[in-house]
Every structure is written in structure tokens, then in C-alpha cells.
C-alpha positions as CSV (number, residue, x, y, z in Angstrom):
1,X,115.3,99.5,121.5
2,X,118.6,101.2,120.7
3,X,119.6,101.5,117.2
4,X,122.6,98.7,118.1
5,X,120.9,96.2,119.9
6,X,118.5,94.9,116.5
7,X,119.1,92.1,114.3
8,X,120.2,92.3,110.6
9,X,118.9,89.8,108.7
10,X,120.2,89.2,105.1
11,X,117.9,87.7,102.9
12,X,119.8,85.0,100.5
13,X,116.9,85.3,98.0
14,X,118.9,88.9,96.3
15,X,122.2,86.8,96.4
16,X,124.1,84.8,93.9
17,X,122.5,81.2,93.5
18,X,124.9,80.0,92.3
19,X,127.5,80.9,95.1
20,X,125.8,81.1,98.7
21,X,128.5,79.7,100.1
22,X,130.0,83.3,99.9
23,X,126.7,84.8,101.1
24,X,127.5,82.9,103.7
25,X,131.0,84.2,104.3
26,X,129.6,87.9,103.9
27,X,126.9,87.8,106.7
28,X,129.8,85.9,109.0
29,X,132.4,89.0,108.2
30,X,129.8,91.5,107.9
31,X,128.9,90.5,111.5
32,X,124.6,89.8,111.0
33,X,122.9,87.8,113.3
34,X,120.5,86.1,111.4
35,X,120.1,84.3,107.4
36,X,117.0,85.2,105.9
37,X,115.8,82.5,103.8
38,X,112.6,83.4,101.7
39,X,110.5,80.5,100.7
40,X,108.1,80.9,97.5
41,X,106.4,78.0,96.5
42,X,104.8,79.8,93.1
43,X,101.1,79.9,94.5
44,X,100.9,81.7,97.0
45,X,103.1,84.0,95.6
46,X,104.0,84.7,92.4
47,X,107.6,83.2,92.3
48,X,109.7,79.9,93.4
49,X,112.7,79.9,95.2
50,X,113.9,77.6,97.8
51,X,113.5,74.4,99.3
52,X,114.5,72.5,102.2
53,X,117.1,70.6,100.2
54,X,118.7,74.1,100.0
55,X,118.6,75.0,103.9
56,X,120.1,71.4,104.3
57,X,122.8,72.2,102.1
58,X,124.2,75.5,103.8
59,X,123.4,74.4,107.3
60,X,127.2,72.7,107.5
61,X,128.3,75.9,106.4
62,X,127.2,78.8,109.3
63,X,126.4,78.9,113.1
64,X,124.0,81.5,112.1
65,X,119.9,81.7,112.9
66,X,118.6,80.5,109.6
67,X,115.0,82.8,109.4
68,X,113.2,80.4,107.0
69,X,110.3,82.6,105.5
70,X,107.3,80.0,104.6
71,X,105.1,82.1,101.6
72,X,103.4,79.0,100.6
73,X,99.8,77.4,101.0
74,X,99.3,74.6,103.5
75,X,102.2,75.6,105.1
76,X,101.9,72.7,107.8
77,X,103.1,70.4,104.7
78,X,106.3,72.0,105.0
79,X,107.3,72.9,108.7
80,X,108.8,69.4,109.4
81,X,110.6,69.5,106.3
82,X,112.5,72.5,106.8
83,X,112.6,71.7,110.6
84,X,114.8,68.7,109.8
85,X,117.1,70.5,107.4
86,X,118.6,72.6,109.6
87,X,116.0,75.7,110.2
88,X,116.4,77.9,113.5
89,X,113.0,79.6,113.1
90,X,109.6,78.6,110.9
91,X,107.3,81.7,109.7
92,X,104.4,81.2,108.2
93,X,101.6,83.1,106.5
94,X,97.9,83.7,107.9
95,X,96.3,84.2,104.9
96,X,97.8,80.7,103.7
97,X,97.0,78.9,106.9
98,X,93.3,77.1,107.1
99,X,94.2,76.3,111.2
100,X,96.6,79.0,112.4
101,X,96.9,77.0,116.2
102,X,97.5,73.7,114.2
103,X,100.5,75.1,112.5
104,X,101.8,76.9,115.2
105,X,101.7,73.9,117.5
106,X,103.6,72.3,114.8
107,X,105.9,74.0,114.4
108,X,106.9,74.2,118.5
109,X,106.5,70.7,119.0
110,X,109.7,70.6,116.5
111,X,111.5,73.3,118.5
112,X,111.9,75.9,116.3
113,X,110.9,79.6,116.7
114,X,107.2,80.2,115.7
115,X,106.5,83.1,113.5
116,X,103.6,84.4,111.9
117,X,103.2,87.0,109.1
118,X,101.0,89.1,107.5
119,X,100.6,90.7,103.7
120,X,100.5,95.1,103.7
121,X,96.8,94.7,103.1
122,X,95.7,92.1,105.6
123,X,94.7,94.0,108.9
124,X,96.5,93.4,112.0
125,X,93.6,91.6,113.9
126,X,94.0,88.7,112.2
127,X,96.6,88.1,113.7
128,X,95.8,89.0,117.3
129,X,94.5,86.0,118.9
130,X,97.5,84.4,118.4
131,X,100.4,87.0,119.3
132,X,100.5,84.5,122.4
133,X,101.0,82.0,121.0
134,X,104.3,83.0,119.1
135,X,107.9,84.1,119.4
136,X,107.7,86.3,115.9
137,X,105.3,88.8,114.1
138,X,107.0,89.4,110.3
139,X,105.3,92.5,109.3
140,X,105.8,92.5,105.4
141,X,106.4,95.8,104.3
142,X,106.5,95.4,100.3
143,X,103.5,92.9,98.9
144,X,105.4,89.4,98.5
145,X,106.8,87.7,95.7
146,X,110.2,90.0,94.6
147,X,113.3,91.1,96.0
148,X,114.2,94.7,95.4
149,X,110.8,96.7,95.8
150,X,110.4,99.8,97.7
151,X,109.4,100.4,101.2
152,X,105.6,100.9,101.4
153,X,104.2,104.2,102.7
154,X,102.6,103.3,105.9
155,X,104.2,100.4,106.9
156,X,106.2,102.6,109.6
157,X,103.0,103.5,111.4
158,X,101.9,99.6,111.3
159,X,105.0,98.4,112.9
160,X,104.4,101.3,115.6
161,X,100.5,100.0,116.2
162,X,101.9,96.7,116.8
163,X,104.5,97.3,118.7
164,X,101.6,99.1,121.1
165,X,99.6,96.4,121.0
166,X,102.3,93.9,122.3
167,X,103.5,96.1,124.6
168,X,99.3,96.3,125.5
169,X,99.4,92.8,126.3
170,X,102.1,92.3,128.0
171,X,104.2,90.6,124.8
172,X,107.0,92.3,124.8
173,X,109.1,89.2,124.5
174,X,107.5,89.0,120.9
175,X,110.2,89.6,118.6
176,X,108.9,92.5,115.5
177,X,110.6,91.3,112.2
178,X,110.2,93.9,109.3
179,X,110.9,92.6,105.5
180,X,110.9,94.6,102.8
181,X,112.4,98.0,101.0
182,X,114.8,98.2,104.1
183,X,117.7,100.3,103.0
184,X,120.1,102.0,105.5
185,X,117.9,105.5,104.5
186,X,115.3,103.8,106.2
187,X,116.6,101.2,109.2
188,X,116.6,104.1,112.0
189,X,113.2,104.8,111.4
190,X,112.0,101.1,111.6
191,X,113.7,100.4,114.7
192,X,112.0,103.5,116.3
193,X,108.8,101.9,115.6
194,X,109.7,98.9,116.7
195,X,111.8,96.5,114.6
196,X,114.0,94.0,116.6
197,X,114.9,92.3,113.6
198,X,115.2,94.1,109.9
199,X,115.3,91.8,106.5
200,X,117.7,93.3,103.9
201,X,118.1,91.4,100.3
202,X,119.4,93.6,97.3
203,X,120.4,96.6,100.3
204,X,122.9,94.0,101.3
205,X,123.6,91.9,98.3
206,X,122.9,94.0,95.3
207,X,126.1,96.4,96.5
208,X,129.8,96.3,95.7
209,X,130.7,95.8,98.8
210,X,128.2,93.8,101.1
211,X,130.2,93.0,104.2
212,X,130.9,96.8,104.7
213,X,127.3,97.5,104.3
214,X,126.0,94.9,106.5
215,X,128.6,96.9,109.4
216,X,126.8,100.1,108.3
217,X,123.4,98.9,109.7
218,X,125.1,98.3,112.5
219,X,126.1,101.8,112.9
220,X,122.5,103.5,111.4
């Protein structure tokens, strides 16, 4: 993959609350493909942030992909939920998921985009006897919970092993999503190894000028 043809996807959760709207306008002018939408529910992870009421609410306002993040337990409660407010995609975590088919067969049977992630220290294997069965492999690169953490040591050599392994079976339609610590310092690198589509919150939100940055990955 050439370092043009990825998707940037800024994650709302480093934005301003209380304005998205103009989150909204940023990732439109800044020209990003996707709307990263992290979803905390306060036990699987130790924070709470959004809700479907929320997705509902700036679906009227973009034609983007809206990348809806699930890092909750039984995440089958909520896949219909934020199916029905407007979602484009559904991700959702194996270590919070009791029956992984289950929940990806509900989330296709609402049309959405199946993705499955995966904390730093969960091996890859877990994961592998589904990678079939999915459109999406988020490969967390910080451990959950917080925007603005650092880009873990190793997780470039992770994205690289999975990318083999996809390519091993035959998966290459299987898109490699990477969030966390992704700075423009780092995005070439992460899209050597692999990433199709990178997750940046403060890198895009927490700057002066985030439309301009959001161009710059563009150019990395």
C-alpha cells in the first residue's frame, strides 16, 4: 500500500464535546475518509464516553464512514443500537465477547462493517479463527481507555505479523485499522507494515490547526 492510498481516521473522543459539529466540518475540509467514534462504557475500560444517542445526533451532519469503536462488555447489547443510529462500521472487542461468531453474525445481519479488535497484550491467535469472518482487524496500539498516549514499542512488528498472516490466507481484502499514539512521526512507518486505515485523536484535534494536519497525513 502506498503512503496515499490509506484512510485517516479522526477519532472525536480528543475533540471538543461540546462542539462536534465542527469536528465534523474539520475532517470534511481536512479531506479524511473516515469518523472515528470511540465507545467506553466504564467497565471494560476505565472511562465513558459515547452513546448511540450521540452517533444519531451527528449522523445528519456528514456523508462520512462513522468507525464506531465498541470497548464495552457484552457487546452484542449494543450492535443494534448503534446500527440504527447511523453507524457505517461495528468493532468489537475479543476479550469482551463470550461468543465472538454470535456477535459478528450480528452485526452483518444489520449491514454494517464487522470489525474485531484486540488489547497490546492479547496474542494475535485469538483472533485468528475468525479473520474470515470479518471486514476489519483494529490492532490497538496504546492499552485502551485515554486519548493522547504514546505509541507502544512493538506494535509496528505486530501490525507487520498480521498483515502476513492475512496475506497467508488469502485475506487481503481484510482492512488493518491501527489506533493509538499515531502522530505524523509515525504514520509512514504504520502503513509500511500494513495499516489501511490509521486512528488519530489529540494528533489531529489537540493542534492549532487540525484541517491542515489532517492534509499532512495525506502527504506523510
Amino acid at each position: 500500500m502506498t503512503s496515499n492510498s490509506f484512510k485517516l481516521a479522526p477519532s472525536i473522543l480528543s475533540a471538543d464535546f461540546g462542539d462536534l459539529r465542527t469536528a465534523l466540518g474539520y475532517c470534511k475540509d481536512g479531506g479524511a475518509h473516515w469518523i472515528h467514534i470511540d465507545v467506553m462504557d466504564n467497565q471494560f475500560v476505565p472511562n465513558l464516553t459515547i452513546g448511540p444517542p450521540v452517533v444519531q445526533s451527528l449522523r445528519p451532519y456528514t456523508e462520512k464512514f462513522l468507525d464506531v469503536h465498541m470497548m464495552v462488555i457484552e457487546p452484542e447489547k449494543l450492535v443494534e443500537p448503534f446500527a440504527r443510529a447511523g453507524a457505517d462500521g461495528i468493532t468489537f472487542h475479543i476479550e469482551a465477547a463470550n461468543d465472538p461468531p454470535a456477535v459478528i453474525d450480528l452485526i452483518r445481519s444489520t449491514g454494517k462493517q464487522v470489525g474485531i479488535s484486540l488489547k497490546p497484550g492479547t496474542p494475535l491467535s485469538t483472533i485468528e479463527p475468525y479473520l474470515d469472518q470479518v471486514d476489519l482487524v483494529l490492532i490497538m496500539s496504546v492499552d485502551p481507555g485515554f486519548g493522547g498516549q504514546g505509541y507502544l514499542p512493538g506494535s509496528t512488528a505486530r501490525i507487520a505479523e498480521l498483515k502476513a498472516r492475512l496475506d497467508e490466507m488469502c485475506l487481503e481484502r481484510v482492512i488493518i485499522e491501527v489506533d493509538g499514539g499515531v502522530k505524523l512521526n509515525n504514520a509512514r512507518e504504520i502503513i509500511a507494515a500494513g495499516g489501511d486505515v490509521l486512528v488519530a485523536g489529540s494528533a489531529v484535534f489537540g493542534v492549532q490547526d487540525p484541517i491542515q494536519t489532517i492534509k499532512d497525513f495525506y502527504t506523510v
